[in-house]
C-alpha positions in Angstrom: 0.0 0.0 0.0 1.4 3.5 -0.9 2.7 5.7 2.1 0.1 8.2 1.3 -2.7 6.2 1.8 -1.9 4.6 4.6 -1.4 7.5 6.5 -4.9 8.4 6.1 -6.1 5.1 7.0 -8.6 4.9 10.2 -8.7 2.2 13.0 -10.6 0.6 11.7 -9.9 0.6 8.1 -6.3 -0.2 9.9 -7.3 -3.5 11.6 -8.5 -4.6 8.4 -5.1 -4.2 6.9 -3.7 -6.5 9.8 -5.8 -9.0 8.5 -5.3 -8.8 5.3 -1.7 -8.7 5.7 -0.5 -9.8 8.7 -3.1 -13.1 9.3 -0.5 -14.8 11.3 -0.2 -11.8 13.6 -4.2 -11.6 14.2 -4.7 -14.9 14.9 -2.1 -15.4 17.8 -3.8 -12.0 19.3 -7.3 -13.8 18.3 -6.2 -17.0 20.3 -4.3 -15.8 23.3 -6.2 -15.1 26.3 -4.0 -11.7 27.6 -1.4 -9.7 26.9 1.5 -12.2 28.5 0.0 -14.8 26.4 0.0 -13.1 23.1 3.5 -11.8 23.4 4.4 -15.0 24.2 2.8 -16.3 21.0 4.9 -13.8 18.9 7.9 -15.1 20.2 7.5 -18.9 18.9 6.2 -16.9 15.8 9.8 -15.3 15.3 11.9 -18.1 16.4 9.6 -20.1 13.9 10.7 -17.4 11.1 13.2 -18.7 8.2 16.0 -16.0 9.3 14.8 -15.7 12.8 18.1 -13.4 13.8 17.7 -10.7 11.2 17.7 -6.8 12.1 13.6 -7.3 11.7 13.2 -9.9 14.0 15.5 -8.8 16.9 13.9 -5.3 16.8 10.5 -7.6 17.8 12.2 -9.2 20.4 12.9 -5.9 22.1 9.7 -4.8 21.7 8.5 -8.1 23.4 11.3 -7.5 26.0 10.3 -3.8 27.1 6.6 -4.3 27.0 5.2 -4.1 30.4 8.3 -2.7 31.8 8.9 1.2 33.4 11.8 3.0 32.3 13.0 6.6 33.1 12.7 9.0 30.3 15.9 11.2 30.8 14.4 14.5 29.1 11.5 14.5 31.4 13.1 13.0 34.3 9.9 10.8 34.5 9.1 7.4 35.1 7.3 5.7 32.6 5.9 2.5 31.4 6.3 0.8 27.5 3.3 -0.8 26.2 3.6 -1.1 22.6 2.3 -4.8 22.3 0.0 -4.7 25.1 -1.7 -1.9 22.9 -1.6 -3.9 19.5 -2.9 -6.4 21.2 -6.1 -4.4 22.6 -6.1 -3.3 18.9 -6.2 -6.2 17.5 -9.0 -7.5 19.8 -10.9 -4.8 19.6 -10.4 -4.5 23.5 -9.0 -0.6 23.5 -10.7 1.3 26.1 -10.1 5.0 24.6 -9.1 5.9 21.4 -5.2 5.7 20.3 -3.8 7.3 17.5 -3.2 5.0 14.5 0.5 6.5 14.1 1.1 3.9 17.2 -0.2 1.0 14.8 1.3 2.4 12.0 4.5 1.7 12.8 4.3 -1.8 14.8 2.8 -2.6 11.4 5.7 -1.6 9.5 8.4 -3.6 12.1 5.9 -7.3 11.3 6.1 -6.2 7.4 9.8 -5.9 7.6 10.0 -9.9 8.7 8.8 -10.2 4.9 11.6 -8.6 3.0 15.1 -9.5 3.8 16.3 -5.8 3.1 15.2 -2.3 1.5 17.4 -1.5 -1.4 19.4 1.9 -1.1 18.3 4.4 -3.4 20.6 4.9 -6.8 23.1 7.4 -7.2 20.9 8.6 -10.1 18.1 9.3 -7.3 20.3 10.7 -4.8 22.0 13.3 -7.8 18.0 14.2 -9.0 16.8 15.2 -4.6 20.2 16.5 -4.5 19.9 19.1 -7.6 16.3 19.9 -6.5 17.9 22.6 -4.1 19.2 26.2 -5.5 21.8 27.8 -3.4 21.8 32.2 -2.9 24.3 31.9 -5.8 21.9 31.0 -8.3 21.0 33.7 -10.9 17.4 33.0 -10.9 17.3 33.1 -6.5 19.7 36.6 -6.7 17.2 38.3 -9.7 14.2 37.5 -6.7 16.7 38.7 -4.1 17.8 41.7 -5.9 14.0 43.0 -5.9 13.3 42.1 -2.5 16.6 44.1 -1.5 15.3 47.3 -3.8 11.8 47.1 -1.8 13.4 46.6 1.7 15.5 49.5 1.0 12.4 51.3 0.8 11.1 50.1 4.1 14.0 51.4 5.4 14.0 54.8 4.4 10.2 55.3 6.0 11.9 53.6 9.2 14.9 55.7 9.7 12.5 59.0 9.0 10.1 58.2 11.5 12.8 57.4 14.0 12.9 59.4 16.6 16.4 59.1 17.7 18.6 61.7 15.9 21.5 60.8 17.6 21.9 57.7 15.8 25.0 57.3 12.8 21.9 56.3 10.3 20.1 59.4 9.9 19.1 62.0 7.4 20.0 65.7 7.1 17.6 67.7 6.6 17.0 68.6 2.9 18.1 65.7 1.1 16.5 63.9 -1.9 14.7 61.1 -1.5 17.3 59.3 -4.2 19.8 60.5 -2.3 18.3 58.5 0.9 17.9 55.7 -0.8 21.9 56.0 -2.2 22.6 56.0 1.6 20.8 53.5 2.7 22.3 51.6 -0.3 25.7 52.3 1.2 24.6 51.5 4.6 23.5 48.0 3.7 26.9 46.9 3.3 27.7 47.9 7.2 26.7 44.9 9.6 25.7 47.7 12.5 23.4 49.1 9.9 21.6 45.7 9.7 21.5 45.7 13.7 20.0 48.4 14.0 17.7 48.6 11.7 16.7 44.8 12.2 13.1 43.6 12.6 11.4 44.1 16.3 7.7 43.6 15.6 5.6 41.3 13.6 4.0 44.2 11.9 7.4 45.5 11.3 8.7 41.5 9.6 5.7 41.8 7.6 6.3 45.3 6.0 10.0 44.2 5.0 8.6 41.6 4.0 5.7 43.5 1.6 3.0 42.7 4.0 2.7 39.1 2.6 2.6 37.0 6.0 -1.2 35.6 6.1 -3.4 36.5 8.7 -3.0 33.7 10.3 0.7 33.8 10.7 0.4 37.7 12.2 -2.2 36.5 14.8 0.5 33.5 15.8 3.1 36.3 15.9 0.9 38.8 17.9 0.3 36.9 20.5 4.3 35.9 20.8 4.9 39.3 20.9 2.4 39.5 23.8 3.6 37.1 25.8 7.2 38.7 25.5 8.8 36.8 22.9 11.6 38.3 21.5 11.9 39.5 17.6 15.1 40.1 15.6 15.4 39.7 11.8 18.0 41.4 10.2 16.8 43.4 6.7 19.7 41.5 4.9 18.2 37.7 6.2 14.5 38.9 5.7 15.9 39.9 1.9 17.0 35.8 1.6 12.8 34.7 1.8 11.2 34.6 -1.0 7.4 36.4 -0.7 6.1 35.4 -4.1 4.5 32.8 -5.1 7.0 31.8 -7.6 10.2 30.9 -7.5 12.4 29.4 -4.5 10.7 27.1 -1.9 11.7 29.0 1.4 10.3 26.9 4.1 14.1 26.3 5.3 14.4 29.7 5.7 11.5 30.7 7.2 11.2 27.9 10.0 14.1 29.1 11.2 12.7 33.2 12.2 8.8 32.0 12.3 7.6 30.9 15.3 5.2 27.4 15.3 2.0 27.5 17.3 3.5 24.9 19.8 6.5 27.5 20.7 4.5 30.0 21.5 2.3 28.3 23.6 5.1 27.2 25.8 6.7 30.0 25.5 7.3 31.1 29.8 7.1 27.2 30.6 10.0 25.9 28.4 12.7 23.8 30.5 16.1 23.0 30.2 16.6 20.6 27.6 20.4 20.7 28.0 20.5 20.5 31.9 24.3 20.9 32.6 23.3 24.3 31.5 21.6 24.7 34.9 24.6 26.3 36.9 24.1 26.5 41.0 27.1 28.0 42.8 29.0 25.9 44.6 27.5 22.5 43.0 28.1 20.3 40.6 26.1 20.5 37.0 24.3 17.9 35.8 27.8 16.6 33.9 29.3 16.3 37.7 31.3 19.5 36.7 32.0 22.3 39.1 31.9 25.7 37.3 32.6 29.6 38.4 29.4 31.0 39.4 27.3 32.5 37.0 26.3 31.1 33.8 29.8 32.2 31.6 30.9 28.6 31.3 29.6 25.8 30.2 30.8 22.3 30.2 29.8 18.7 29.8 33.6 17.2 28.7 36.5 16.7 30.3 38.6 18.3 27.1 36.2 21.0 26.5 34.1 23.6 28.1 31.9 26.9 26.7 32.4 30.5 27.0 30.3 32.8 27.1 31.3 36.4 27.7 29.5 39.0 29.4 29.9 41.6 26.1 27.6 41.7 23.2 28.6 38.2 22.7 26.0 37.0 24.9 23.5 38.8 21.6 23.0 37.2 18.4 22.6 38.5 14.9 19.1 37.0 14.9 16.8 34.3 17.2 16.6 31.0 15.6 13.2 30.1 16.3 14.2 26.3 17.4 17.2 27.4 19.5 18.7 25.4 22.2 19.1 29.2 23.7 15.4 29.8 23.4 15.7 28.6 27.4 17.7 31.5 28.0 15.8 34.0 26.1 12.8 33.1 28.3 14.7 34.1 31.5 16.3 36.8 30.0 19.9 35.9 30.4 20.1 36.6 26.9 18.3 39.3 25.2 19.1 41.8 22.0 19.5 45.0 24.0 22.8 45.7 22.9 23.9 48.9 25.0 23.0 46.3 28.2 25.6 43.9 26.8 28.3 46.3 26.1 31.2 44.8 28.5 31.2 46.7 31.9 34.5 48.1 33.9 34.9 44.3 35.8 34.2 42.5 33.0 38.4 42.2 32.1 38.5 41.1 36.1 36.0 38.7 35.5 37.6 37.5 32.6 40.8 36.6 34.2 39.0 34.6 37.0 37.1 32.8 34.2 40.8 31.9 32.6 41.9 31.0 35.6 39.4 27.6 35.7 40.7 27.2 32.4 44.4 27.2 33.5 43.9 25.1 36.5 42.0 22.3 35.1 43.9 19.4 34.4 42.0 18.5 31.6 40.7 21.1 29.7 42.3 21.8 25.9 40.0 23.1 24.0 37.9 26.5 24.7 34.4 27.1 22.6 34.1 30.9 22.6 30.3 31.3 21.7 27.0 33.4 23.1 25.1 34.0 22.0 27.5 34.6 19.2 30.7 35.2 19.6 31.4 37.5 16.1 28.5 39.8 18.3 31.3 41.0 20.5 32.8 44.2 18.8 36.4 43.7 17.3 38.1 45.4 20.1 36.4 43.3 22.8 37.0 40.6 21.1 41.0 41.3 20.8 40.4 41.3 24.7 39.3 38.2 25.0 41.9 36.4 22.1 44.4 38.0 24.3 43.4 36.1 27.4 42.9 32.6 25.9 46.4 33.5 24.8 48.1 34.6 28.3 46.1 31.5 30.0 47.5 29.1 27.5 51.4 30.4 27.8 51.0 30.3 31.4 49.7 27.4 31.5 52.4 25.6 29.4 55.2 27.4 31.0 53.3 25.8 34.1 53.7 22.4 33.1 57.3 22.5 32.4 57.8 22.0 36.4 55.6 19.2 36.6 56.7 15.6 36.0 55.9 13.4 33.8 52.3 11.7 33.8 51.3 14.9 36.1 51.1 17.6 33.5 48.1 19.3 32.5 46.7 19.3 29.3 47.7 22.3 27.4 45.4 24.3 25.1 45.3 22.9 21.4 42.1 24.3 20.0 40.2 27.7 20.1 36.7 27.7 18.3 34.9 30.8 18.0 30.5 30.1 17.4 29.1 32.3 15.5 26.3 32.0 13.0 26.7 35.0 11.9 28.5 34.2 8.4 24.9 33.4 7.4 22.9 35.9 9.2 25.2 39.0 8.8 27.9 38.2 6.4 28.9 41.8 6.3 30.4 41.4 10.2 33.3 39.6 9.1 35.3 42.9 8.2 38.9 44.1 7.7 39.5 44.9 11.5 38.1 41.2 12.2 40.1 39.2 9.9 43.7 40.9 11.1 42.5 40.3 14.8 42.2 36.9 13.2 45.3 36.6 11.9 47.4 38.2 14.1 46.3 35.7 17.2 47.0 32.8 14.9 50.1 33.7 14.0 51.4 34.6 17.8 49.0 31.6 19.4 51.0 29.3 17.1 54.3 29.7 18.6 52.7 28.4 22.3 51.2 25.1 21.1 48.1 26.0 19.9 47.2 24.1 16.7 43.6 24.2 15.6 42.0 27.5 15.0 37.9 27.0 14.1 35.2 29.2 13.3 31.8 26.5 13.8 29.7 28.3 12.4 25.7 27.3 11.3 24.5 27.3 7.9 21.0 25.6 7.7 20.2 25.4 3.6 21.9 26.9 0.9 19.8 29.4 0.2 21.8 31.0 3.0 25.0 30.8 0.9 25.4 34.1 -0.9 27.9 36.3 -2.8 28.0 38.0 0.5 28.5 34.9 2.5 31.1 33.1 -0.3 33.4 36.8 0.2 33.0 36.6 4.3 34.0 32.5 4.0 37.2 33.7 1.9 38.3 36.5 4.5 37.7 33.9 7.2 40.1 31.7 5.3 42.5 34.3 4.2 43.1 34.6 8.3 44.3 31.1 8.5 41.1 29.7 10.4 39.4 26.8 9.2 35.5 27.0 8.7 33.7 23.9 10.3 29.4 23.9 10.0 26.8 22.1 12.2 23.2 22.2 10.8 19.9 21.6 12.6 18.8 18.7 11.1 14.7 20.1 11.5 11.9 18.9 9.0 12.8 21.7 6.1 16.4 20.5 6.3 15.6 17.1 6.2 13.9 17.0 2.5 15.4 14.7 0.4 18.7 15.7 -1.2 18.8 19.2 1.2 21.7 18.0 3.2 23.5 16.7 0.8 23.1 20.0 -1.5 24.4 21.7 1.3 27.3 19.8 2.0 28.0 20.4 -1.7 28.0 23.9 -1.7 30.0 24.5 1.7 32.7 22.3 0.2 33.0 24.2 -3.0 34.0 27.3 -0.5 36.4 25.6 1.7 33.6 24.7 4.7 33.8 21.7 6.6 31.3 20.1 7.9 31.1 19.2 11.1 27.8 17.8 13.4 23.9 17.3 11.9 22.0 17.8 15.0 18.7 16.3 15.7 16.1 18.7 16.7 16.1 18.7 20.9 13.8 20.1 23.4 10.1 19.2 24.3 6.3 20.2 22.8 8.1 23.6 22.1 10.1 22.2 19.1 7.1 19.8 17.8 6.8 21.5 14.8 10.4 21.3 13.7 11.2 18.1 15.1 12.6 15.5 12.6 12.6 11.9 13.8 16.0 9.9 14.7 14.7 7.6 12.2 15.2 10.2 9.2 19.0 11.0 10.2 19.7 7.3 10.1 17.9 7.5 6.7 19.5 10.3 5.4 23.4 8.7 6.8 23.0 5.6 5.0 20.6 6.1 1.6 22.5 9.7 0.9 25.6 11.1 2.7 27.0 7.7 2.0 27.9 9.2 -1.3 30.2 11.1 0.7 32.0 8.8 2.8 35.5 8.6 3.4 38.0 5.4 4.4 40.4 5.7 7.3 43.2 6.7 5.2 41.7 9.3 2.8 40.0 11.0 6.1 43.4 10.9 7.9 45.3 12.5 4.4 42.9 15.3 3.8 42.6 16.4 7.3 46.1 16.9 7.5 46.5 18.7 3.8 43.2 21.0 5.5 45.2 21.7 8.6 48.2 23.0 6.3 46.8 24.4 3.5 47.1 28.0 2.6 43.5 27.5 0.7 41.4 25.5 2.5 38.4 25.7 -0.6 41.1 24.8 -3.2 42.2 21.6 -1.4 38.7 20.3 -1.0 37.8 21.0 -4.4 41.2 19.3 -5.6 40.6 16.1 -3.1 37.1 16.0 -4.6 38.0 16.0 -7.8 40.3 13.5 -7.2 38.5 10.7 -5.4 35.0 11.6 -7.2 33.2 12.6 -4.6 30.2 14.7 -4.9 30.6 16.3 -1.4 32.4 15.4 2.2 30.7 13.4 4.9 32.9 14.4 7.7 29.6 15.7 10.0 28.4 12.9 12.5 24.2 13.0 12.8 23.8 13.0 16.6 21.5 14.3 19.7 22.1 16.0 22.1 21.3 13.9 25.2 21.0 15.8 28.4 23.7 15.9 30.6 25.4 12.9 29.1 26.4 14.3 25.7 26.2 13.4 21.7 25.2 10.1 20.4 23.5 8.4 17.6 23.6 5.0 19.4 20.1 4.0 19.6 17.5 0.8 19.9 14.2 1.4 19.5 12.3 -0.3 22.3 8.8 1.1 22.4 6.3 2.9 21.1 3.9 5.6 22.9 0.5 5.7 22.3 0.7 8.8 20.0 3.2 7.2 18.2 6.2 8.5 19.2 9.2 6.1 19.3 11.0 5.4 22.9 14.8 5.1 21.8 16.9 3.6 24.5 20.7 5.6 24.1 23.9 4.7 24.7 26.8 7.4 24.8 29.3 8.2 22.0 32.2 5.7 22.8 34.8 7.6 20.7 35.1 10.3 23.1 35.5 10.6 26.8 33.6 11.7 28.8 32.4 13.1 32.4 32.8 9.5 34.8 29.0 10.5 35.7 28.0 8.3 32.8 28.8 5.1 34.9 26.0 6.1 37.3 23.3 7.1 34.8 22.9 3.6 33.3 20.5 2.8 30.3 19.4 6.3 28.7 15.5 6.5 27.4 14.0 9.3 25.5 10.5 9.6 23.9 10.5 11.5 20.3 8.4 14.3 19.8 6.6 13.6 17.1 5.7 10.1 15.6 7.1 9.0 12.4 3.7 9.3 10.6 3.3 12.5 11.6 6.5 14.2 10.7 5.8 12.0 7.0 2.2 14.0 6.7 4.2 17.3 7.7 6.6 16.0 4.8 3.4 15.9 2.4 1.8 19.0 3.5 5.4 21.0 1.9 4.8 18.9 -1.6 7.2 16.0 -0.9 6.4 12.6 -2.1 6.5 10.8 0.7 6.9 7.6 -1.2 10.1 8.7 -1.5 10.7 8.3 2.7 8.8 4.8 2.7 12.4 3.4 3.8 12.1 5.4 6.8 9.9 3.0 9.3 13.0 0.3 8.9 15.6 2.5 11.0 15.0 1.4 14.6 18.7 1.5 15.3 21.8 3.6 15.3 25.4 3.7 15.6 27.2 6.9 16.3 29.6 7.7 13.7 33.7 8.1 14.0 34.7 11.3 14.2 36.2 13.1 10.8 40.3 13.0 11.6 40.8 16.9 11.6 38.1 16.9 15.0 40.3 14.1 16.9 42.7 16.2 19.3 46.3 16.0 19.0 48.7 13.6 20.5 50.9 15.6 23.4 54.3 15.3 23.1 54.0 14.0 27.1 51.8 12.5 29.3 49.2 14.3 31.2 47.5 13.5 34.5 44.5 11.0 34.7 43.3 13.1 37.7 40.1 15.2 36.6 39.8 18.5 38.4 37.0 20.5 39.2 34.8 17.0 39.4 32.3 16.5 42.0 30.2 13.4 41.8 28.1 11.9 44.8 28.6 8.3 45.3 
């Protein structure tokens, strides 16, 4: 049956496709006299089967396994109980005492079908190549002739905005007297300064809506209205709100927009969202959820032992825009983050604070790799942001001189990488300036000389509609400083079209861009409507970024040529050519689990009664990690969305979801191995086993 119509099947129409196709299945429910009796029944019925230790039939035994048994959902910190046979087999005899969602029997029908088939063939390269070409990029002619008008009518917008401001004082104003062409050759020039495009950026729905040429439907203002309301923050800059496309013609969009339009379900949990990510959760003088004692406040972050966050009280702690499925959307709601810039500027003890924040860095034993991020970290001005370059650097040289006193197998690990996050390459590629670059540069070149080896701007492009002549000038500059460009993507229901990733991964390449993670949407109801299924990233690793994949040696050869190269785009495109390859899969799909870290390492061994999957996790065993994992056991999260839901969502954009039939089949995972260039380096010595700043109750 097509995937189409079965997802508009009812119950009952639903039952009668159990018996019509699985008549084995019907009749042990039929003849067993409860729940224990039928599951026994399906397990003689597998052991019975002709291959009876295929993927298929050990994904039944786990659902026989778990049924009936409580587990603790880590998200929620809940305890609850798996039932997915014990509801088929009230289903099936017709002994349900509410009514269930059919997504729930949906998908236990698809795990019996899968004992009929021994595999699902992998799509052909052909198929890939034709979802793959589906996508334009902002360097297509036809997307920049669209973007060019919507540019030349925002422009317009602009010039009504800056003459009913009432702030005179501000650089963007008009003298009294002057054409209006000669506003609009302003504003023209102004475009191309990144403060211009911070200032001027979008505040209000009915604001987004007149950029946009009042084309949001009614609908879609009420939605925003009542955000507003309830105090959710806006910020679009006029150069991202010229990337959408308000016609009816032309580019699909819906990448773009999910990411600064809000979904119903955000805004209705907006003020009750919770910490998805709960080492976040910082308490002086305790431990975070990762066992990890941090300075008090909330200006580090940390759930490795190599690695920990920064985030600096400056206009760092802004970004160039709110992504409207942002892990940060936690800290918007409690105001630790905000876009009121003159509150952010850095105050007289920030530097004090700063040094007392390098100092944990310093004394860890640990500790080698510092994420500077917000926020965004690009939001700090260029001088603050010398400030804090200059830090990292005196922390690292003191620390290395440090460990020249120490004996062997007691040093500290010394600093090897410095990442600066910043998604603002694709929001506000006009930031990355002259003053930036030789900042840039010049800390490279002197960081060098005291060990430090690895110097990364992670960055976040979503689709490649965000990839502009704007954006392909910043990426050079970035390059020109010697920094290599890594991207992680949210891997949300736009993104996870057929042949959008992979298009992506393309079109980064071509400019020297690495990529790096594929993050599964996390949170809770809030991020429903973005959510894509664990199921599809498994999907989308094996059917198309296997196209991609490197061996052991090739990764290994071409992260050391990237960690050398004077032109990072010119020896991807060269290794490319080379080795045929129509893009790099060097980014590892994983989730974010609370507390405990990334991981693709899944089972599925349940189903809710909405339909969502319950995935029991293990962590990422190519990496270390905090010792607190060896108390947290077994890991279980619920999905938020069930797999025939996010496949009508799929239909509802125009996809064929015939296309994503394969999807029901991935009911496990395996984290991949990390791309060579993200391994850390071997020290020329042997540090400490001891972790510092580690407090973990027995």
């Amino acid at each position: 049956m097509k995937q189409k119509k079965m997802l508009a099947l009812t119950l009952s129409q639903l039952k009668q496709l159990y018996r019509n196709e699985l008549p084995e299945i019907v009749r042990i429910a039929e003849q067993s006299d409860g729940t224990e009796s039928f599951k026994q029944g399906l397990s003689e019925f597998i052991t019975g089967q002709t291959d009876a230790e295929n993927e298929a039939a050990r994904q039944i035994r786990l659902l026989i396994e778990y049924d009936g048994q409580e587990v603790h959902e880590l998200s929620t910190d809940e305890q609850m109980t798996v039932s997915t046979l014990s509801l088929l087999y009230e289903f099936l005899t017709g002994d349900l005492e509410e009514d269930v969602e059919t997504d729930v029997f949906l998908d236990i029908f698809q795990q019996f079908k899968r004992l009929q088939f021994l595999a699902t063939p992998l799509p052909p390269p052909q198929r890939v190549k034709a979802w793959t070409e589906r996508w334009p990029s902002g360097l297509n002619e036809d997307v920049q002739l669209i973007r060019a008008k919507n540019k030349e009518r925002i422009l317009h917008a602009l010039i009504q905005k800056i003459e009913h401001r009432k702030n005179t004082v501000s650089r963007y104003h008009f003298e009294e007297g002057i054409s209006y062409e000669e506003k609009f050759h302003l504003v023209e020039e102004w475009w191309n300064d990144f403060r211009f495009h911070l200032a001027m950026a979008a505040k209000s729905p009915t604001e987004l809506n007149r950029f946009l040429g009042n084309s949001l439907s009614a609908e879609t203002m009420y939605l925003l209205s009542r955000a507003r309301k309830k105090g959710m923050p806006f910020f679009v800059t006029p150069y991202y709100l010229s990337l959408l496309n308000p016609r009816n013609e032309g580019y699909n969009d819906d990448a773009l927009r999910s990411y600064i339009l809000y979904s119903p379900q955000l805004v209705e949990t907006y003020g009750q969202i919770r910490a998805w990510e709960r080492e976040d959760i910082v308490e002086a003088g305790k431990p975070n959820a990762a066992g990890w004692l941090l300075p008090d406040g909330h200006n580090i972050h940390r759930r490795y032992p190599e690695v920990a966050i920064l985030i600096p009280d400056t206009m760092g702690r802004a970004c160039g825009g709110l992504c409207a499925s942002c892990q940060r959307m936690y800290d918007f709601q409690s105001k630790r983050l905000n876009f009121e810039f003159d509150s952010l500027r850095p105050k007289e003890t920030w530097e004090k604070k700063l040094r007392r924040l390098m100092t944990y860095f310093e004394e860890d034993t640990q500790l080698r790799d510092i994420l500077i991020t917000g926020g965004d970290a690009l939001m700090s001005q260029n001088k603050t942001l010398a400030t804090i370059l200059e830090a990292v650097y005196r922390m690292a040289a003191r620390k290395r001189k440090a460990n020249q006193e120490r004996p062997e197998g007691e040093k500290y690990a010394e600093l090897q990488r410095i990442r600066l996050g910043s998604r603002l390459p694709a929001y506000l590629p006009m930031r990355i300036n002259d003053g930036l670059v030789e900042i840039l540069r010049t800390f490279k070149e002197k960081a060098s000389v005291i060990g430090i080896r690895q110097f990364i701007i992670q960055t976040h492009f979503q689709t490649p509609l965000e990839v502009t002549p704007e954006v392909k000038e910043g990426i050079r500059k970035l390059l020109s400083a010697g920094w290599l460009i890594t991207n992680q993507l949210v891997y949300n229901v736009a993104a996870s079209r057929r042949g959008h990733t992979t298009r992506l991964r393309q079109v980064l390449n071509e400019l020297g861009v690495v990529c790096y993670y594929t993050f599964s949407v996390k949170g809770f109801e809030e991020n429903n409507a973005v959510f894509t299924p664990n199921s599809r990233s498994m999907q989308e690793q094996r059917e198309e970024k296997r196209f991609g994949k490197l061996n052991k040696e090739d990764a290994f050869n071409l992260s050391a040529s990237l960690e050398t190269a004077l032109d990072p785009a010119a020896c991807i495109r060269q290794f490319l050519k080379i080795h045929h390859l129509p893009f790099l899969a060097t980014d590892r799909s994983v989730l974010n689990l609370p507390a405990i870290g990334k991981s693709m390492t899944f089972n599925l061994v349940g189903i809710t009664e909405e339909g969502k999957r319950i995935l029991r996790f293990d962590h990422d065993g190519t990496r270390r990690h905090s010792p607190i994992i060896n108390q947290l056991g077994q890991v279980y999260i619920v999905e938020n969305k069930s797999i025939a839901a996010y496949l009508r969502q799929l239909r509802a954009m125009g996809e064929d979801v015939e296309d994503y039939a394969s999807i029901w089949n991935y009911t496990e995972g395996k984290t991949e191995s990390r791309f060579s260039l993200y391994e850390y380096p071997d020290f020329p010595f042997r540090i400490t086993e001891e972790m510092s700043n580690l407090e973990i109750a027995e």
